[in-house]
N, C-alpha and C positions, 0 to 999 in steps of 0.2 A: 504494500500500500504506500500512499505518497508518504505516511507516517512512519516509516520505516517496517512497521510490524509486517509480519509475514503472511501472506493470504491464500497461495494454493502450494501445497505439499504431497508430493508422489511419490510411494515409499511401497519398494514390493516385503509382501509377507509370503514367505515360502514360494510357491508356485506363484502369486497373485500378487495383481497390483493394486495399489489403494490410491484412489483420489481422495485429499482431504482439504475443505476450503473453510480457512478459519475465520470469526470476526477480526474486525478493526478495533481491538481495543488492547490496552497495555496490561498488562500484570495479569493477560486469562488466555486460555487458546479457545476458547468456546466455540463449538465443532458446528457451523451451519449449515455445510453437505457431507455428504463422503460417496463415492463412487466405486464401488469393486468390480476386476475383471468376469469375474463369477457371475455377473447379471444381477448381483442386488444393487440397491442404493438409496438411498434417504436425503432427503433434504429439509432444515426444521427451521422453523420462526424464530425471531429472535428471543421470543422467550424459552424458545428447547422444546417446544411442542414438534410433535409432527406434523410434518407440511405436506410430504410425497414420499411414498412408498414402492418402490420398485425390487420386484424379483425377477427370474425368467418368464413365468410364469403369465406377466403383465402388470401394473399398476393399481394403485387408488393415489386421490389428492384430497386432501382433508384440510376439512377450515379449520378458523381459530377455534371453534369450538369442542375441534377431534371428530366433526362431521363430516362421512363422506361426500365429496360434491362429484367426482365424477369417481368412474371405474373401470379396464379397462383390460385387454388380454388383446399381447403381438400377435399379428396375425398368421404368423407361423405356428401358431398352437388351438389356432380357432377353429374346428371343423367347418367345413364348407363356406357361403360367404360369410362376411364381416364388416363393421362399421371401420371403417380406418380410425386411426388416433387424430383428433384435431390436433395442431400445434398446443404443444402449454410452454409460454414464457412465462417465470419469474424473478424478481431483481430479492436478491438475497440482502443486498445492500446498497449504497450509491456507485459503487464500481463490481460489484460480483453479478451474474444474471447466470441462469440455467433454461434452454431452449430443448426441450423434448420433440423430435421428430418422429423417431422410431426408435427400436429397440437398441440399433448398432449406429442412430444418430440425436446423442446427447451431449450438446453442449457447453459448453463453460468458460463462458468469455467473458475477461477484464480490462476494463476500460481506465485510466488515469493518465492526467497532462497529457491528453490527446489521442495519446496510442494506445490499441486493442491488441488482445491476445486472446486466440480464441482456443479452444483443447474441445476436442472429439472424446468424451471417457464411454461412448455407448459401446457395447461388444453385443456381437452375435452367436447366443448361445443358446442350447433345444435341449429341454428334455426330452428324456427318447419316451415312444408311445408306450409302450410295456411296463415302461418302471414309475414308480412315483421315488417323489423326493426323500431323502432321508429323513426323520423330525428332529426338528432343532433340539439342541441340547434344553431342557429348563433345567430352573434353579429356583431355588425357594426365597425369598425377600429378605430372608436372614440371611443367607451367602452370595445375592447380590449388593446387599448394603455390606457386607465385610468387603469384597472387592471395589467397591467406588468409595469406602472410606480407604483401604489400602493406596487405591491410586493415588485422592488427595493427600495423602503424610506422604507418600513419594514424592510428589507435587510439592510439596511446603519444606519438608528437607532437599531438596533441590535450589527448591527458591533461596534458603538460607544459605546455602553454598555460594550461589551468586551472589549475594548479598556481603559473602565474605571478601570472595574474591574482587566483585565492582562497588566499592562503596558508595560511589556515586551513584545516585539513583537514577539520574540519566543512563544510566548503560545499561544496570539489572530492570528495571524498570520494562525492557525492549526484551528481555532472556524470552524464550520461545520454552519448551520443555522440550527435555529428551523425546527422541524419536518412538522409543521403545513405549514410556509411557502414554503418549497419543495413542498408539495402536492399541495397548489396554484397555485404554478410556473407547475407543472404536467397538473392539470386543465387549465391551460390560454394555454397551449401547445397545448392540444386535442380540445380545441374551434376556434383556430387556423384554424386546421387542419381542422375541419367543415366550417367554414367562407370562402364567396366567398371575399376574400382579394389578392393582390397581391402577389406575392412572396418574393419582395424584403419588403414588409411592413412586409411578416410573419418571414423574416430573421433579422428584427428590434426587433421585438415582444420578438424573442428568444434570441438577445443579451441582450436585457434589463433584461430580467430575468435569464439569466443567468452568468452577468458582473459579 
């Protein structure tokens, strides 16, 4: 961002790659999309709600209220004919926006003092007709809330490292977190999302790791 702070981050996990596009603000990474090669992806409001939900499978987009407004399956999984996808633009923030075309075209262009960058994160990916999907791992709200308070005491003992090493708060003030712990905080997100938990627990879940 023109603020220095860091805005999109591509980091592969094992096989896979992760799009992660953070806010504009200092002292938080707070996670407003993320995009995996696998075909999922999410994009959230600035309050950490969810906004848009993407698997192979196809879509929902959800309002502030966690209500679905539309819904939606790539047409490579839809027997016979099919409504195509309308276009869905969203502006994540004054320089982030996310363009849904299709499944293998999503994407992720950033705008600041004039110049655009645009990144493709959509992949083309089938489930085969005979199998269904693995289920997602769950987790009980007791061992999701020990994992998003772990993250954050990672997060805070991190911070104080920096704090040691840049005293000036202009510098640590800018610190981004480890790599390692973003992907965590990505993971504790998408078990989340699997987990039969309430709403407002998973809107806890998502403060904690992203404060």
């Amino acid at each position: 961002y023109p603020s220095g702070n860091l805005a999109i981050i591509i980091t592969r996990e094992r096989d896979q790659l992760i799009c992660i596009v953070q806010e504009d603000e200092l002292r938080t990474a707070k996670i407003r999309a993320l995009f995996q090669s696998d075909g999922r992806s999410t994009c959230y409001y600035p309050n950490g709600d969810e906004w848009i939900n993407m698997s192979i499978q196809g879509g929902q987009y959800l309002d502030h209220a966690g209500n679905r407004v539309r819904r939606w399956m790539w047409p490579n999984l839809s027997p016979g004919p099919h409504v195509p996808l309308s276009p869905i633009f969203i502006s994540l923030n004054h320089h982030v926006g996310v363009r849904i075309l299709a499944q293998d075209k999503i994407f992720v262009s950033f705008l600041a003092m004039g110049r655009q960058a645009k990144l493709n994160v959509g992949t083309k990916v089938q489930a085969s007709a005979g199998s269904q999907l693995p289920p997602p791992t769950r987790l009980g709200k007791d061992e999701l809330l020990l994992l998003a308070f772990r993250v954050r005491i990672l997060q805070l003992f991190d911070r104080m490292r920096g704090c040691l090493n840049f005293p000036s708060s202009e510098q640590w003030n800018k610190m981004q977190p480890p790599m390692y712990l973003m992907t965590q905080a990505v993971k504790i997100l998408e078990l989340c999302v699997a987990a039969d938990i309430s709403d407002e627990l998973r809107s806890s879940i998502r403060a904690i790791v992203n404060a």
